[in-house]
C-alpha positions as CSV (number, residue, x, y, z in Angstrom):
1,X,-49.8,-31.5,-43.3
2,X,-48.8,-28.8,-40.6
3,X,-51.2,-28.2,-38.0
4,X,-51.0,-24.6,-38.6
5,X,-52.0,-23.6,-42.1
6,X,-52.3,-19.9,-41.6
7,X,-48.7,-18.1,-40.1
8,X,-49.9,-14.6,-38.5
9,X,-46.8,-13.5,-36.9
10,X,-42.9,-14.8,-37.1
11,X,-40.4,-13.9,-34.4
12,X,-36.9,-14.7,-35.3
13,X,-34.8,-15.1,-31.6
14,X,-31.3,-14.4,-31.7
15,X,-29.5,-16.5,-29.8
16,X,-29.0,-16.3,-25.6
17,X,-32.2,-13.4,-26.0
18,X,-36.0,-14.0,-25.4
19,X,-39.3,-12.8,-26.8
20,X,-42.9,-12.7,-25.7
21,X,-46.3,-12.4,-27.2
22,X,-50.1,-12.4,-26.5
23,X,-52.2,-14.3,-27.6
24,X,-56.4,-15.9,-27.9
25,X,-57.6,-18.9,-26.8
26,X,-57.0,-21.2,-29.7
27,X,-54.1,-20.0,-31.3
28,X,-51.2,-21.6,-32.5
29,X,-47.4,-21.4,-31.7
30,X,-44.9,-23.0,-33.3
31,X,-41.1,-23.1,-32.1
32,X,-38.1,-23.9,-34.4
33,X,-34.7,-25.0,-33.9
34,X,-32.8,-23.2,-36.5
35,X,-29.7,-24.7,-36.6
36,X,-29.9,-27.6,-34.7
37,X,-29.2,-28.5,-30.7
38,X,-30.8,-25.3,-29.4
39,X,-33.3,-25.6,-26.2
40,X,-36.6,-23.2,-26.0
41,X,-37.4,-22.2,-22.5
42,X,-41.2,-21.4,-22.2
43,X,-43.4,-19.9,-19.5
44,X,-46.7,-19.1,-20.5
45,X,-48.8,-16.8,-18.1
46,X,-53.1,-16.4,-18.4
47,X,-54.0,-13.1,-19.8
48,X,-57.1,-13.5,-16.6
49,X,-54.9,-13.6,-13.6
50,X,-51.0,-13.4,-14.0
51,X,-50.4,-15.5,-11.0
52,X,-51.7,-18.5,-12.8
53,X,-49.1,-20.0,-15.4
54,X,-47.9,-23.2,-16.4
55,X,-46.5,-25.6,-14.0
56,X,-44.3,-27.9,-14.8
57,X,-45.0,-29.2,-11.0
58,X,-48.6,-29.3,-11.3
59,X,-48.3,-31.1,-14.8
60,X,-46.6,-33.7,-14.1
61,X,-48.8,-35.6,-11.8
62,X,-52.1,-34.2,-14.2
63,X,-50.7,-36.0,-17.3
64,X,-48.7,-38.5,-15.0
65,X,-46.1,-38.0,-17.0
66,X,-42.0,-36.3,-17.0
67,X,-43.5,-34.1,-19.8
68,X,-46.1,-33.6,-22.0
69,X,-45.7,-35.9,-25.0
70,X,-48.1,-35.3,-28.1
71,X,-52.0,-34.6,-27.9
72,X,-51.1,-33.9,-24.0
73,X,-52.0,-30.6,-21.9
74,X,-49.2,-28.5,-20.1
75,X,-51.2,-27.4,-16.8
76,X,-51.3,-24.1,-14.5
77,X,-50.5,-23.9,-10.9
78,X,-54.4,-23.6,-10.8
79,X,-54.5,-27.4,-12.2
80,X,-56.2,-26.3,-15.4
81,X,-54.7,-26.8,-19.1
82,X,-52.7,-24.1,-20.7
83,X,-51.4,-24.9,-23.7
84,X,-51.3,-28.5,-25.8
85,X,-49.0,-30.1,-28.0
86,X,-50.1,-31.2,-30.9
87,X,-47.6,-31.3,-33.1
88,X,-44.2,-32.8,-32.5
89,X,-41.4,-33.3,-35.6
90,X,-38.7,-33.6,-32.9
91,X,-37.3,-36.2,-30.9
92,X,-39.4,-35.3,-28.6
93,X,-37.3,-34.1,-25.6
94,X,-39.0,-31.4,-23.9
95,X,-37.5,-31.3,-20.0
96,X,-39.7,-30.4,-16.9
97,X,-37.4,-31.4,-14.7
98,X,-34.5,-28.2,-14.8
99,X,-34.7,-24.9,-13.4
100,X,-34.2,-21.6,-15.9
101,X,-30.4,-20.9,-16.2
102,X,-29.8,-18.3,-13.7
103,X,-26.4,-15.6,-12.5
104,X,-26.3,-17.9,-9.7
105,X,-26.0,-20.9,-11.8
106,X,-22.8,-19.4,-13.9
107,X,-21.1,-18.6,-11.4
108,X,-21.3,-22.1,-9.6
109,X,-20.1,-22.8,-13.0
110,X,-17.3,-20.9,-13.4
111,X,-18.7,-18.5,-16.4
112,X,-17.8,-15.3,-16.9
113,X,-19.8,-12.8,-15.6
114,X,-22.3,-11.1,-16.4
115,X,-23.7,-14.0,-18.3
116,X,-27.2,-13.7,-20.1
117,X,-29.6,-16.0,-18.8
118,X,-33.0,-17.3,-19.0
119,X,-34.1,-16.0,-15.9
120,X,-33.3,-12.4,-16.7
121,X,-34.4,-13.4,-20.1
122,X,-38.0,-14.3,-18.8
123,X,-38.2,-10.9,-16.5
124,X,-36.9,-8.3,-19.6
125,X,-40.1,-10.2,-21.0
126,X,-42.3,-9.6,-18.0
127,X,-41.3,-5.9,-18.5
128,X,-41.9,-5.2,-21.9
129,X,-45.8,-7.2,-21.2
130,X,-46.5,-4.6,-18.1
131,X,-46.8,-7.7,-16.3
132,X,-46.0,-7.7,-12.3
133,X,-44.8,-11.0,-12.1
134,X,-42.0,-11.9,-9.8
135,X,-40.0,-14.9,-8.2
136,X,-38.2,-17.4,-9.9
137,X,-40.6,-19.5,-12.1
138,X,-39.8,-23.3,-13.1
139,X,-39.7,-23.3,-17.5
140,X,-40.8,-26.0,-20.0
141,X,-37.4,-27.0,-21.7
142,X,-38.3,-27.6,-25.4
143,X,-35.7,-29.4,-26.6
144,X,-33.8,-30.2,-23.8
145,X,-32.1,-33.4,-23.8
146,X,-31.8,-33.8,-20.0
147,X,-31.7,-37.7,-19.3
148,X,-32.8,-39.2,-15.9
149,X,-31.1,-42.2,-14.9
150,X,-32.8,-45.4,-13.2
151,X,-30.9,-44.3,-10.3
152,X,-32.3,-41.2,-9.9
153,X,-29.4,-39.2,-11.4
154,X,-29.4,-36.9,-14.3
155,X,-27.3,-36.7,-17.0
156,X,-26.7,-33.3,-19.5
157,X,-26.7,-34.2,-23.0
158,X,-26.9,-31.9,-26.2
159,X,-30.0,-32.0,-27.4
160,X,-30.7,-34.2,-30.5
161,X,-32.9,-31.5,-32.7
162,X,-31.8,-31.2,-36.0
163,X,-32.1,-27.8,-38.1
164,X,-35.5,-27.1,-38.7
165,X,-36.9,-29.5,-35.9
166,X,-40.0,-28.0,-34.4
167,X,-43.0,-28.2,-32.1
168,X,-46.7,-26.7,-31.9
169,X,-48.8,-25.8,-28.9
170,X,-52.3,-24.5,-29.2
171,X,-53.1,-21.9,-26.4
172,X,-56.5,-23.5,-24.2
173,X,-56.6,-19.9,-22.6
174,X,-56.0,-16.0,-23.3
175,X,-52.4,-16.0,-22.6
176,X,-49.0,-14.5,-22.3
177,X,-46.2,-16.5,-23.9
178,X,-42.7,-15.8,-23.0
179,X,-39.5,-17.9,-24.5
180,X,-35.7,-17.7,-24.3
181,X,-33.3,-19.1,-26.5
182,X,-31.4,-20.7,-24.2
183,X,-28.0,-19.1,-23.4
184,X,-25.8,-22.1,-21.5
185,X,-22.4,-22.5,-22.8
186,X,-20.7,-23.7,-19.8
187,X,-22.1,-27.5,-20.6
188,X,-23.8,-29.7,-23.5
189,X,-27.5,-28.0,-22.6
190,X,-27.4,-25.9,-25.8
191,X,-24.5,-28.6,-27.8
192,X,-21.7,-26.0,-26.4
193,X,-22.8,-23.0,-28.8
194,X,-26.3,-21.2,-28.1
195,X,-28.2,-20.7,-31.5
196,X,-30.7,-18.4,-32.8
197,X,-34.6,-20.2,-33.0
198,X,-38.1,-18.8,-34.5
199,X,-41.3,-18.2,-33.0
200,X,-44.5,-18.1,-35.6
201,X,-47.9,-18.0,-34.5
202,X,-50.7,-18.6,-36.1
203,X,-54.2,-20.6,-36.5
């Protein structure tokens, strides 16, 4: 049984774009992989105090964990939880360890410019909420196979979702929720190809 039984609002994201919505204490989000090998970069912001938003740095030593893994909190720069996963049917890969894709980073890789990103993604976003948010802010990467090594190294790898994969977080705050369907072609991030994903939210 899905841990959201009643679907309020669906957002279908086309590919290398982003969306945002608002949203009470205690609702759900769910995030789908469409197609398949497709990474969701979220930042979620509290509807209180902008300023305070979910940090991937400040999580990882609450949950002492890489990442959240299922029935664990995502936590704000102010230490308190965010958001919480409780629902998980993907492999489970969901990176806090990777900036947002960024102009700067395309053109250390060679792309083509100008080249969407998730930064500019996440700022459009910040726009259209009247939100006064700036500075480069650290994502969670849903779906994001990024693999560190024993020896500290990282590997890029295409993610292993599978069309239709998805994830649910339940909001522990009044928040803002920004995603972007991530737009990086220039390795195996998004599996080479960047691919549309869905948004629903719900209770």
């Amino acid at each position: 049984m899905s841990a959201m039984t009643t679907v309020d609002q669906v957002m279908h994201v086309q590919a290398r774009t982003g969306t945002s919505v608002t949203v009470n204490k205690g609702a759900l989000l769910r995030f789908t992989d469409l197609q398949g090998a497709q990474p969701i970069d979220l930042w979620v912001f509290s509807h209180e105090n902008n300023w305070e938003f979910l940090s991937p740095e400040h999580t990882r030593p609450s949950i002492s964990k890489l990442y959240p893994r299922l029935g664990d909190a995502a936590y704000t720069n102010y230490r308190r939880p965010i958001v919480t996963l409780i629902e998980d049917n993907s492999p489970g890969q969901h990176d806090m360890e990777f900036a947002a894709c960024d102009q700067a980073r395309y053109i250390e890789l060679g792309a083509p410019m100008p080249h969407a990103s998730c930064q500019d993604n996440l700022h459009i976003q910040l726009k259209n909420l009247g939100l006064d948010v700036k500075g480069v802010i650290q994502p969670w990467n849903l779906f994001t196979n990024f693999l560190l090594n024993p020896d500290g190294s990282f590997e890029v790898k295409a993610p292993e979702t599978k069309s239709g994969d998805n994830c649910t977080i339940r909001a522990e705050m009044d928040c803002h929720v920004v995603i972007s369907a991530c737009p990086q072609d220039m390795n195996d991030t998004c599996g080479g190809t960047p691919t549309d994903v869905q948004l629903e939210v719900g209770r």
